[in-house]
N, C-alpha and C positions, 0 to 999 in steps of 0.2 A: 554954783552952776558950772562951774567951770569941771569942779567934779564930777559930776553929774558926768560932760562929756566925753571925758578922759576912760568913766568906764564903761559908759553906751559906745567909743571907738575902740574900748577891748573886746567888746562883745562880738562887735561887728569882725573885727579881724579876726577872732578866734570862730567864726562862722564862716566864715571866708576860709578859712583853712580846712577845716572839716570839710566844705565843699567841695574844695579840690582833691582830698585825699580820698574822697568818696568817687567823683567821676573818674582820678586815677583808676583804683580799683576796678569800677566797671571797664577801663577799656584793657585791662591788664587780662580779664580771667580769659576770654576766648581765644587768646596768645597759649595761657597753658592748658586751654583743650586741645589746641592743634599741637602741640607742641606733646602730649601726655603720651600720646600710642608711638609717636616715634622714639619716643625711649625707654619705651615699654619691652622687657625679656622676654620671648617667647618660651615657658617653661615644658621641657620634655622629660618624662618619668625615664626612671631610671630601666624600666623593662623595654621604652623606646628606643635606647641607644645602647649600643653594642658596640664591641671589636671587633675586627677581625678576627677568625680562629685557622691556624694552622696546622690543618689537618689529611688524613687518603680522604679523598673523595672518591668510592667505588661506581663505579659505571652501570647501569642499570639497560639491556638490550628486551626490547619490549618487541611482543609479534602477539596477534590472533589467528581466530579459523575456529570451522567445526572439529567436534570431537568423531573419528571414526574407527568403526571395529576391524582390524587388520585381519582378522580371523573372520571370516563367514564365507556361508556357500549358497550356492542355488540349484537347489535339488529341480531336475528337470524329466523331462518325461521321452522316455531312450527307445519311443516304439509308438506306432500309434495305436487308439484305443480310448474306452469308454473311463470315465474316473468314474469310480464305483463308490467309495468311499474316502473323508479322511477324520484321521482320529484325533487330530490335535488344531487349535486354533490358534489363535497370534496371543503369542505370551506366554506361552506354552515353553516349559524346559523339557529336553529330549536330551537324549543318549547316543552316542555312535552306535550302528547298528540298531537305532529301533525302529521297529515299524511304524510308518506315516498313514499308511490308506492303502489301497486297492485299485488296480487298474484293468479294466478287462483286456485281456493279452490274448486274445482268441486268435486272431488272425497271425499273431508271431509264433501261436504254439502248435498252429496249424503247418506254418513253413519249417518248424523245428521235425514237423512228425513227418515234411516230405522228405526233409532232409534226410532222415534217419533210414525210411524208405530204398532212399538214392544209395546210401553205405551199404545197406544190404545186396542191394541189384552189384553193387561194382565189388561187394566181397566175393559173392557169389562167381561174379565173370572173374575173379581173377584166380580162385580157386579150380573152375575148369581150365584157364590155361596154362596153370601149374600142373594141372593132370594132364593135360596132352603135352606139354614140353616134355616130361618123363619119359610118356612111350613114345614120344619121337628120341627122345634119348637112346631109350634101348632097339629101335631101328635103325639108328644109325651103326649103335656098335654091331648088326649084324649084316651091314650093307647094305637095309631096303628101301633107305629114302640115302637124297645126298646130304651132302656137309649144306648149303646152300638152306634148303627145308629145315634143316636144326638151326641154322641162325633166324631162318622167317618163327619160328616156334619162338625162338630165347626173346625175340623183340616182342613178341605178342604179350606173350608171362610181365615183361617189364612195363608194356603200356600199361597193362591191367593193375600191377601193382601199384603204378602212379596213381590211374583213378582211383585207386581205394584209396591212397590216402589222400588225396584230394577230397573225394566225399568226408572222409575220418575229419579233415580241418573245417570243412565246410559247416558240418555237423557242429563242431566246438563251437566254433564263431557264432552261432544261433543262441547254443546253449548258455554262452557268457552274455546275449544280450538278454537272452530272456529272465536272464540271473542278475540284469541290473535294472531290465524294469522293475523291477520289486520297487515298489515307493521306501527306503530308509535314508534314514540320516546318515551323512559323511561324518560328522564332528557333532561335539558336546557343545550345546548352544541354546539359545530361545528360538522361537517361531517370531520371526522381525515381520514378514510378510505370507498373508497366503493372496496368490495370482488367479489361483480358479476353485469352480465348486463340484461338488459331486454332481454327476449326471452330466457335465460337461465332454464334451469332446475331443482327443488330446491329439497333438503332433507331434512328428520327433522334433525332441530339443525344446519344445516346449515347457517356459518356468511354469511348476507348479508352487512351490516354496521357498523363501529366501531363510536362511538360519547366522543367526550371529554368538559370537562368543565373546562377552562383555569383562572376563575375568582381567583383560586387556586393552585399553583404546589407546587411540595417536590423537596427537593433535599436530595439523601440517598444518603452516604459517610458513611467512616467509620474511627476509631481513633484507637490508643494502647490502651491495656490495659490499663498503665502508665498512660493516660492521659484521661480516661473516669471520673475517681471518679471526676476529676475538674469540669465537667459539671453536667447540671442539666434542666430536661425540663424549659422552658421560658427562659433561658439567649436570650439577642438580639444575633445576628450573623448581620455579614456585609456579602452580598454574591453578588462576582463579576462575571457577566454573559457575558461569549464571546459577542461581536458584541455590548454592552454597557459601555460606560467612566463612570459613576457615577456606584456607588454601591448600591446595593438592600437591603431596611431595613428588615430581618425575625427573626425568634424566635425556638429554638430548640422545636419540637414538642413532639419526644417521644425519648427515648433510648435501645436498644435489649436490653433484660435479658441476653444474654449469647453472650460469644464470639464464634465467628465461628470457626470449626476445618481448624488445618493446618494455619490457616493467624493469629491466634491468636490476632482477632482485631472485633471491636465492634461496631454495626452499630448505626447512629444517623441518625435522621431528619432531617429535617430544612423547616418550612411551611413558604411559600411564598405568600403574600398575591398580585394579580395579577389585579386589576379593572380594569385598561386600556385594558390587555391583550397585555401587552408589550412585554411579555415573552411567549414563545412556548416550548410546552414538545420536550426533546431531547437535548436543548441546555445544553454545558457541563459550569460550574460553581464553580469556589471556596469559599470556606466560610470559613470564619475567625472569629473564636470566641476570644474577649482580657477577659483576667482575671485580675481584680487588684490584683496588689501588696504593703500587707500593710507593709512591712520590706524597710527599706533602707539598700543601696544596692552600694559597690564601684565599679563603671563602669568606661568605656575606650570605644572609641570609636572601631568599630569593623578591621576597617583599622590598630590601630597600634598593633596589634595581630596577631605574624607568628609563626610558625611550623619549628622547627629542630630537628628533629632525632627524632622525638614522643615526640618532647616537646615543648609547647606553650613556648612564652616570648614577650618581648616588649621591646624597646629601649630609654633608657632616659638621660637626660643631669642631672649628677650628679657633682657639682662644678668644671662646666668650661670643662667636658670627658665626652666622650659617653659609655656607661656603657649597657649591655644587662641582663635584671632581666628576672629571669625564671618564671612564674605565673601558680597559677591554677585558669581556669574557673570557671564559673557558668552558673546561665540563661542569657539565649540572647534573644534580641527583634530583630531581622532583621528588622523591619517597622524604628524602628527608627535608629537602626543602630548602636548598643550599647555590650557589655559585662560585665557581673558581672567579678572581681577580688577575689577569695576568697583568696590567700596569693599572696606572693613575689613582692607585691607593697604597697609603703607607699601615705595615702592621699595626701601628701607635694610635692610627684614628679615631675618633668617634663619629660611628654611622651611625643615622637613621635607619631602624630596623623597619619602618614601615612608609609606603607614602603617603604624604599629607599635603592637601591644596593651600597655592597660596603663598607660599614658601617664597621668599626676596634674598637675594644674595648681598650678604653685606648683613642681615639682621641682627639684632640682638638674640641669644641662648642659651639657657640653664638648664642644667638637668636638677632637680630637684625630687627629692623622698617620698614617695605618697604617702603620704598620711591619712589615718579617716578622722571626720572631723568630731569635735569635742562636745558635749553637751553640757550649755549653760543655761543651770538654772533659772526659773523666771523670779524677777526681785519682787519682793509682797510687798502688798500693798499700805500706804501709810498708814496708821494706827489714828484716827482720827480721837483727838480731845476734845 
């Protein structure tokens, strides 16, 4: 008996132990869930963190605007009269010198033919006072008139010559109008507008057609102040035109003397050289002008740079913690997609090239290899006996 209870009180105390090492256990594990994530690495690929690179960072001066044709004219109408005909409509390429249409010029070829009229009447009169000045000439050399009568004669002769050429200019001056009402073209261009139709009724100065020549467009834009002294006529420009993938090679053409009031900004060129006539006045257009940069320059890409409370900073893995450095800027290239650093980062660091929520200073951080992942077999199934 006694046996007996010696090993029913082993039992019992070796169940007695089991049970405490058992409720241990339960009150332990929920310690190492909370306990798990705080000392958990936050692993970042090696494509998310970067260094610094010291490098020029070139300047990029950005402007738009419409594309316009610096060449065109507006053929207008030098007389009044009936529009008879025209030969060409909008789209139309023309020639210097060629014929556009018809104007009925009745009433200017009517004032040309008084004019002509009026030359004769005053060649005529100054032709007889050249005949009587003569033989008052030779009256006076024989004593029958006085000195007095040969001067009223020599001023008669001279009014008369005036009026002739008076009418003689009056005359031209018709002749060259009625020599530009002619409807032609000034310059080598397209038909961009027609203003009126045939059968129409014309005024002096009146547009009938505008004409443009495409073999050349501008494009005006305007910059800051800040950033006009960077330019200079000829630098290249890249200039990217709606409705074309490739960009357009031009050249600053001119720059304003002065800044305009109230926008405090400053207009620039950009000549477009056009042969194919790829390009049409009107279409809207960007130009990029790059500037080198001969300074090196500590950059970061432009992703791992955020904003808290009005102050840039960046996020880096400083031995093993994530750590947030406050930085001042500089220049930026948006095209490549960079930021100058001018303090609160050291060349040696590792940045975050991108941002990521959530982020606690003081964490744990690895960079680690990406790897893709392995494929394992599925194990077969037992062989049943």
């Amino acid at each position: 008996m006694r046996k007996a209870w010696v090993i029913g009180g082993s039992g019992l105390v070796a169940a007695g132990v089991a049970a405490a090492v058992a409720v241990g256990a339960v009150r332990d594990k929920p310690a190492a869930k909370a306990a798990g994530p705080a000392d958990t690495a936050l692993e970042f690929t090696a494509s998310e963190v970067v260094r610094p690179v010291v490098a020029p960072l070139p300047m990029q001066v950005q402007f738009s605007g419409p594309l316009v044709a610096p060449s065109q004219a507006v053929v207008r109408a030098k007389a009044a009269g009936t529009l008879l005909s025209l030969a060409v409509a909008e789209g139309s390429r023309v020639r210097a010198g060629q014929v556009l249409g018809q104007v009925d010029l009745g009433e200017l070829q009517g004032r040309v033919a008084e004019r002509h009229a009026l030359l004769e009447s005053a060649r005529a009169q100054a032709q007889q006072a050249e005949r009587a000045h003569r033989s008052n000439e030779g009256l006076a050399a024989q004593q029958f008139i006085s000195s007095h009568a040969l001067e009223t004669s020599r001023s008669a002769l001279e009014t008369a010559r005036a009026q002739l050429r008076a009418a003689e200019a009056q005359l031209a001056t018709l002749r060259v109008s009625l020599r530009d009402a002619a409807l032609v073209s000034p310059i080598d261009g397209v038909i961009a507008k027609r203003h009126v139709v045939p059968g129409e009724k014309l005024s002096a100065e009146q547009p009938l057609l505008t004409i443009v020549d495409l073999r050349t467009l501008e494009l005006a834009g305007s910059v800051g102040t800040h950033e006009v002294s960077r330019l200079s006529p000829g630098l290249p420009v890249d200039v990217r035109v709606e409705g074309l993938e490739q960009p357009v090679a031009g050249r600053i053409a001119r720059i304003a003397p002065a800044a305009e009031p109230g926008t405090r900004s400053i207009g620039v060129t950009i000549a477009l050289p056009n042969p194919q006539e790829r390009l049409r006045a009107g279409q809207y257009a960007l130009a990029r002008v790059t500037l080198p940069d001969p300074v090196e320059r500590l950059t970061v890409p432009l992703a791992a740079v955020g904003t808290t409370s009005g102050q840039e900073h960046v996020w880096v893995i400083d031995r093993g913690a994530l750590a947030r450095r406050i930085v001042t800027t500089g220049r930026r290239d948006a095209g490549a997609g960079r930021v100058e650093v001018l303090q609160g980062l050291q060349p040696q660091a590792q940045v975050l090239a991108a941002r990521f929520d959530n982020l606690r200073e003081g964490g744990k951080a690895v960079v680690v290899e990406k790897t893709s992942p392995v494929a394992v077999a599925p194990a077969s199934a037992p062989t049943l006996r």
